[in-house]
MARTIZA-650040 format. One line per 10 residues: number of its first residue (from 1); their letters; for each residue x, y, z of C-alpha. Coordinates in steps of 0.02 Angstrom, whole numbers, plus 32768, in hexadecimal, padded with zeros to 4 digits. Layout:
<atoms>
NUM) a) X:Y:Z | ...
</atoms>
This chain:
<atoms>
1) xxxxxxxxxx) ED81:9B7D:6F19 | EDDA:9BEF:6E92 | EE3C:9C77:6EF0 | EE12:9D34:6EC2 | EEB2:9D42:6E54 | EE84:9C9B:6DF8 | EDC9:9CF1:6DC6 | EE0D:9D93:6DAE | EE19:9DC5:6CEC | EDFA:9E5F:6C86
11) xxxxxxxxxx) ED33:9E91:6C2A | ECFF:9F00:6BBC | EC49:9F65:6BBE | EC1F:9FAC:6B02 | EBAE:A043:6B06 | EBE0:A0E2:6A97 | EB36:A12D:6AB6 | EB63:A1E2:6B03 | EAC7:A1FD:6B76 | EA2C:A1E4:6BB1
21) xxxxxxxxxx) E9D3:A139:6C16 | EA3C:A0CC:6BAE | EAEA:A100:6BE3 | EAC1:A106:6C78 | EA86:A069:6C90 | EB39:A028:6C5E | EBA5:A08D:6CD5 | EB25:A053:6D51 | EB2C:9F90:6D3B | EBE6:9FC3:6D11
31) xxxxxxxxxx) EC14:A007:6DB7 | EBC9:9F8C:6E1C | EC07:9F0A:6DC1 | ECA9:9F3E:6DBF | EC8D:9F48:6E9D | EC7D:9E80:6E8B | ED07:9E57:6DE4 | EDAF:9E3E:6E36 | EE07:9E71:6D82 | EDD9:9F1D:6D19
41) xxxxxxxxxx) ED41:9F47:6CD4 | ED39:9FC8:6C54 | ECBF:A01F:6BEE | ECCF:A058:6B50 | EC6E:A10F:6B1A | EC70:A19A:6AB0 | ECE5:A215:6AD1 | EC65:A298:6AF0 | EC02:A221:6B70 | EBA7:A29A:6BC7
51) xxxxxxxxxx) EB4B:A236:6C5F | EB9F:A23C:6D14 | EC0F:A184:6D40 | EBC9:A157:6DEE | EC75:A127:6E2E | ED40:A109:6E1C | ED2E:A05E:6E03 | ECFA:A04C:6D4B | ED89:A06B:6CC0 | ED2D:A0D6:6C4E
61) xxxxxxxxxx) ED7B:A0F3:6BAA | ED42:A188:6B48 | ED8C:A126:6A96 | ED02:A14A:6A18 | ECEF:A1DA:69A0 | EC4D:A24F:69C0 | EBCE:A22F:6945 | EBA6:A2C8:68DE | EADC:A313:68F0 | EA7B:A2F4:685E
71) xxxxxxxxxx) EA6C:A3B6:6853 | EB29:A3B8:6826 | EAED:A384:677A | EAAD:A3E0:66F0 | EA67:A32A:6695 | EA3A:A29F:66DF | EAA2:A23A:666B | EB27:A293:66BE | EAF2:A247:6766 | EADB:A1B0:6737
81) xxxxxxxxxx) EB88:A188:66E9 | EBCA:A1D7:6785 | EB78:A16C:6815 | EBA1:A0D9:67B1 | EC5E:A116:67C2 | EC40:A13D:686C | EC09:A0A2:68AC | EC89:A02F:6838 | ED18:A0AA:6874 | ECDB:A090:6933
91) xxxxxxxxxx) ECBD:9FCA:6922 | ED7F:9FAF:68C2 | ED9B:A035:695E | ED5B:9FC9:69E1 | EDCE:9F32:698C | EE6C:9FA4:69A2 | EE48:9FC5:6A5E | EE1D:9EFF:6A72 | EEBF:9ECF:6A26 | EF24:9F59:6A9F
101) xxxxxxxxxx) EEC5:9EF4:6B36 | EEF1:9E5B:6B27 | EEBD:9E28:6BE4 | EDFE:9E37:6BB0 | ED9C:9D8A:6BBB | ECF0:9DDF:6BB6 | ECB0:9E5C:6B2D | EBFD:9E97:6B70 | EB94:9EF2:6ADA | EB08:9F62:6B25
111) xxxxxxxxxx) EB04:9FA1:6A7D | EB35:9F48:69E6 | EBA6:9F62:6949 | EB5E:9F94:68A4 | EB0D:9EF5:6855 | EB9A:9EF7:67C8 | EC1A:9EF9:686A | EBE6:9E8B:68E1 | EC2C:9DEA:688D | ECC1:9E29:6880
121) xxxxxxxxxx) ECD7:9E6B:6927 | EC86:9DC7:696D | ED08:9D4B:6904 | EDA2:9DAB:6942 | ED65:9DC4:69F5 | ED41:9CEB:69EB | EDF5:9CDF:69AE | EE4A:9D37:6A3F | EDDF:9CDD:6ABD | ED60:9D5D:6AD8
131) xxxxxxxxxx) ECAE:9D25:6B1D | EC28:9D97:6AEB | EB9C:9DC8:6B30 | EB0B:9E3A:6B10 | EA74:9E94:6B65 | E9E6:9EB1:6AFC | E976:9F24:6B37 | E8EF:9F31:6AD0 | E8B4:9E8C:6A77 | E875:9EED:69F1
141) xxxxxxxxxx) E87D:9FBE:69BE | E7F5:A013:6A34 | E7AD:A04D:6986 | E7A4:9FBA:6926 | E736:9F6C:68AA | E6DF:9ED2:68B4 | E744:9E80:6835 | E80A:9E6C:6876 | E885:9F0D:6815 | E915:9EEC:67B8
151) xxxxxxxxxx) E966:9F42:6855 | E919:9EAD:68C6 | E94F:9E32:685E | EA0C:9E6F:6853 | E9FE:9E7C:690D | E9D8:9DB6:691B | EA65:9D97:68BB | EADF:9DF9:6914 | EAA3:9DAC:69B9 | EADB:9CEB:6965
161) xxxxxxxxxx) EB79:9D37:6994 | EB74:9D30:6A63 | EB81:9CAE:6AEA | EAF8:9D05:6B5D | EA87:9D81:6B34 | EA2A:9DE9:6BDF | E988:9E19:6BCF | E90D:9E5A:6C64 | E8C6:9E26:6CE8 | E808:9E36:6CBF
171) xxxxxxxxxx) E823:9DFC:6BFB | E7F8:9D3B:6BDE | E86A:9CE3:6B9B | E811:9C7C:6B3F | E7E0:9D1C:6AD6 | E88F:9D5E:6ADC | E8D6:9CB3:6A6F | E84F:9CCA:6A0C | E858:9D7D:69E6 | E920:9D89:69DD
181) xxxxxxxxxx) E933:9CE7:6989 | E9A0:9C7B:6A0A | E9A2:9BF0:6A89 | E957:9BF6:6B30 | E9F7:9BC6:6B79 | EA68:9C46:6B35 | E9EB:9CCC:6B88 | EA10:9D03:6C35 | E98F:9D6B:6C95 | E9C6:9DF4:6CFE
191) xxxxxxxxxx) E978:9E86:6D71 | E979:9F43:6D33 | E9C2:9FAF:6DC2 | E96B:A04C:6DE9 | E9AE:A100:6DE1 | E9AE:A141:6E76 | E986:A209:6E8A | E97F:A25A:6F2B | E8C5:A2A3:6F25 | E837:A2EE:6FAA
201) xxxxxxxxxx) E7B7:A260:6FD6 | E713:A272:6F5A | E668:A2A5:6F94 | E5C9:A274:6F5C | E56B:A312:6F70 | E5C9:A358:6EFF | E59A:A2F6:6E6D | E61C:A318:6DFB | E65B:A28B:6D6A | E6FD:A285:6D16
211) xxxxxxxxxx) E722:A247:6C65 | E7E5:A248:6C3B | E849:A200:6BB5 | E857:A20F:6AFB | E7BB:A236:6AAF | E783:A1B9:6A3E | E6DC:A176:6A01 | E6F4:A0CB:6A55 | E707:A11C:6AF5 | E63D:A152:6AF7
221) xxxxxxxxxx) E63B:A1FC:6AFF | E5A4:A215:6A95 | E548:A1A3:6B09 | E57C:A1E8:6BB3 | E553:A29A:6B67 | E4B8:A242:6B3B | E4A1:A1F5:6BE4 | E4A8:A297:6C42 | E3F8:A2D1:6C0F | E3CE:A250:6C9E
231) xxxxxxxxxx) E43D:A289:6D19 | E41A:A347:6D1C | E471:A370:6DD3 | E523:A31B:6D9E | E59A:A383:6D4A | E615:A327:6CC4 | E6BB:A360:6CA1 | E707:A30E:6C11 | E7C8:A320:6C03 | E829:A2DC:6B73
241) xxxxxxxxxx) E88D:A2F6:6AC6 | E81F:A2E6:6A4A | E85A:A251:69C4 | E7B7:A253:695C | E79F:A317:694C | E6EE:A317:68DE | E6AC:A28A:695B | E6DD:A2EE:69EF | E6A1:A398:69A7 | E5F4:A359:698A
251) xxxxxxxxxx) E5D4:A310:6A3B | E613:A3AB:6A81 | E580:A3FA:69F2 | E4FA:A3A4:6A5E | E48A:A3F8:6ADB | E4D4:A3BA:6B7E | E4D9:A45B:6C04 | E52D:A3E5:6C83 | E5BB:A3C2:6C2B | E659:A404:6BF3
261) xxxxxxxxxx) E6ED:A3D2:6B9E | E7A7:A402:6BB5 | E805:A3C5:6B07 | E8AB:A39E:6B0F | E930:A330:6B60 | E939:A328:6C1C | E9E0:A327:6C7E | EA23:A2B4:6CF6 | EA24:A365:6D5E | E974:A391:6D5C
271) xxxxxxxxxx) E91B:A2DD:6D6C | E916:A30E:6E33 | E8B6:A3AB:6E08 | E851:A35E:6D8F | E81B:A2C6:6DFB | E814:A325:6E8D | E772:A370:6E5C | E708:A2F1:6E20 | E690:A282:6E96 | E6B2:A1ED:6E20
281) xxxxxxxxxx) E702:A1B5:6D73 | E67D:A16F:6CDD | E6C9:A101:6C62 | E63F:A0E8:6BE6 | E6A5:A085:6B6A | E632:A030:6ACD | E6C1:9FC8:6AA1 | E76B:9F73:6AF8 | E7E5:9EFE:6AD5 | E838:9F15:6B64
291) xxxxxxxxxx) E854:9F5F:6C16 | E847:A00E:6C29 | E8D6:A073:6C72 | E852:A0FD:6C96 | E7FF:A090:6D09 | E89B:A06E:6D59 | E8D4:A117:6D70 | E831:A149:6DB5 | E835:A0B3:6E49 | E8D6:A0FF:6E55
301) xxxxxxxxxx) E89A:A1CB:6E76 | E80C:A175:6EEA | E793:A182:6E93 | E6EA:A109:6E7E | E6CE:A0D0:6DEA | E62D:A0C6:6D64 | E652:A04B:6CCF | E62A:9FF4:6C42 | E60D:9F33:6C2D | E6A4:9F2B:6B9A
311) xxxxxxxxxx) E766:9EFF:6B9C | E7A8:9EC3:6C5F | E75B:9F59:6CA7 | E6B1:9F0B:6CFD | E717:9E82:6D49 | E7A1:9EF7:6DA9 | E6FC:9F57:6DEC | E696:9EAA:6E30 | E73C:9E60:6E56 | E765:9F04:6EE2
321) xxxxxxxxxx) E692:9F4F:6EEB | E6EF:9FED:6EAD | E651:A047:6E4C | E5DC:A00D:6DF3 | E5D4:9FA9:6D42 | E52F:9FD3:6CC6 | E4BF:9F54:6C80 | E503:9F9F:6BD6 | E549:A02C:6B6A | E4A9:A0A2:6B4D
331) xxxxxxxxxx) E494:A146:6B8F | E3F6:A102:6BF7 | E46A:A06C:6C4B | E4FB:A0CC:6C65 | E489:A168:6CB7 | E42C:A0D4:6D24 | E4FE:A0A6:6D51 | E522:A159:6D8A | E46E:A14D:6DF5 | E49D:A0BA:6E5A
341) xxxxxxxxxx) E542:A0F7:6E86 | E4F7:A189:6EC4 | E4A9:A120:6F51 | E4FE:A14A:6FEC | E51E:A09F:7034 | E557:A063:6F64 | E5CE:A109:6F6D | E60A:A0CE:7000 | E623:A025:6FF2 | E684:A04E:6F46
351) xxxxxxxxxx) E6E9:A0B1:6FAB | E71B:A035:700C | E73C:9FC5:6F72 | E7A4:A046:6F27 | E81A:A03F:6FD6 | E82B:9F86:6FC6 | E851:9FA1:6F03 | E8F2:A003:6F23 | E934:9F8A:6FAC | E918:9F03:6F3D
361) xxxxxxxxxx) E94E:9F3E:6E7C | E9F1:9F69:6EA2 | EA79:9F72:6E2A | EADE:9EF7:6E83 | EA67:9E7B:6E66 | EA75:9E99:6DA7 | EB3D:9E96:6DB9 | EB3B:9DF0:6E16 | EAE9:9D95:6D97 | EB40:9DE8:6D12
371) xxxxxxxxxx) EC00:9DD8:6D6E | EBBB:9D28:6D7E | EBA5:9D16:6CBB | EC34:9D61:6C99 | ECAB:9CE2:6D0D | EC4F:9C54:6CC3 | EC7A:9C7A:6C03 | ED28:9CB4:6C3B | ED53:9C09:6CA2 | ED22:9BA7:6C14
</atoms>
């Protein structure tokens, strides 16, 4: 067997985003990755990466420019010729760290380079020995249209680029070939860890949902607002920045006493709070791609969980019994969802299922597979 010091060699995590579920996701998997790699692994953000790194271990490198807010514009020509500077600037950025490191084997993309970029990035990475890898998170954009976007079909390009390619546990991968465009056996299926928040046990009796993330019309708002007329004695609280503003505006327009909506982006700092008062989280998604991070999160704050039959959700709940999945994405099936979790012995039971959820979805289960990748393509 290879010793430690044979195996050990350097990797690289790309992810420039500056907050919110995705980042940390990264420093997550990054961290306990980096507990298992016997070389350095680093990750590679924006210099104004504003989401807490869970431990010493990681080698996080601040290296990429902020990208200016669309508001910072007085036309949105303006904006557009400057993102596309931004991004070429930070992928011909990412080559000039690369070249200064030349101890990396392993270039992991949880975000990829402009469409124009990758290629480049990919060819040059290739000719320095670089494996490359990629986790795709959502198979397609959570609002897409039924026909593939040029932005999809860019993205299947880029991804002829990598070795492996992650995707979640939950998503088939039978789908994910189809949908992305590659092989079976370049795809490598992994868990999603939770995020763990420290919050007071839920109670039934107090009947009390909770809707968080960004607000968008694929995640169902219309139709839980629409759901409530059947559940008069729970209260909703829906929690979220708003990405579709008219869409969000006019479900907050309809007559729905029991619920009420907090707009705008939720800190790492307040999830506790937030969680802490609900009985149970309601994903009501109409359409998914993908796993949800939300659903994750909430396993992670305790909390029971009401979902959706779309995207890996409804097999993470019948895989643990963790809350309950509807027959479908109306307002009457996701109401009759809400109903039988209310049972006390289904509440408690989902309980129970939401315990054996965090011993199980740990992020060192995602790092093992993914150090595992990693010291495959970098032995080879």
């Amino acid at each position: 067997m290879a010793s430690e010091k044979e195996n050990a060699f350097e990797s690289a995590i790309f992810l420039p985003e500056r907050r919110g579920g995705h980042p940390r996701y990264g420093l997550e998997l990054a961290e306990a990755t980096a507990l298992l790699a016997p070389g350095t692994v680093y990750f590679l953000s924006s210099a104004d990466l504003d989401v807490e790194v869970p431990g010493p271990t990681v080698q996080v490198e601040r290296i990429f420019k902020p990208l200016r807010a669309p508001s910072s514009f007085r036309h949105r020509i303006l904006w557009m010729i400057s993102r596309t500077l931004h991004y070429t600037r930070r992928d011909l950025q990412l080559l000039a760290w690369l070249k200064k490191h030349p101890s990396v084997r392993v270039l992991h993309f949880q975000q990829l380079c402009a469409p124009w970029m990758q290629p480049i990035v990919a060819r040059l990475a290739k000719r320095r020995g670089i494996a490359l890898v990629a986790t795709v998170h959502n198979l397609r954009p959570h609002n897409a249209k039924d026909r593939p976007s040029l932005r999809e079909r860019l993205q299947s390009k880029s991804l002829q680029h990598f070795d492996r390619i992650f995707v979640h546990h939950g998503i088939d991968l039978q789908r994910a070939s189809e949908f992305l465009n590659v092989s079976v056996d370049r795809l490598v299926i992994i868990e999603h860890g939770l995020f763990i928040e420290e919050c007071p046990s839920p109670k039934l009796e107090d009947r009390r949902l909770l809707l968080l993330g960004t607000l968008s019309p694929y995640k169902g708002l219309r139709e839980l607002v629409e759901a409530t007329r059947f559940i008069p004695d729970w209260k909703v609280d829906i929690f979220g920045r708003a990405v579709d503003e008219e869409y969000v505006a006019e479900c907050m327009a309809l007559e729905a006493p029991n619920v009420a909506f907090h707009v705008g982006f939720v800190s790492d700092d307040a999830l506790a709070e937030v969680f802490g008062s609900s009985t149970a989280s309601i994903l009501p998604y109409t359409r998914l791609e993908a796993q949800s991070g939300a659903l994750h999160l909430s396993l992670g704050c305790g909390r029971p969980v009401v979902v959706t039959p779309v995207g890996g959700m409804a097999e993470v709940v019948k895989r643990f019994g963790c809350g309950v999945v509807a027959t479908g994405t109306s307002p009457r099936e996701i109401a009759d969802a809400i109903l039988e979790l209310a049972k006390p012995e289904i509440f408690a039971s989902s309980l129970r299922g939401v315990s054996e959820a965090q011993e199980t979805l740990s992020w060192k289960q995602a790092a093992l597979v993914t150090f595992s990748t990693y010291l495959d393509l970098a032995t080879t």
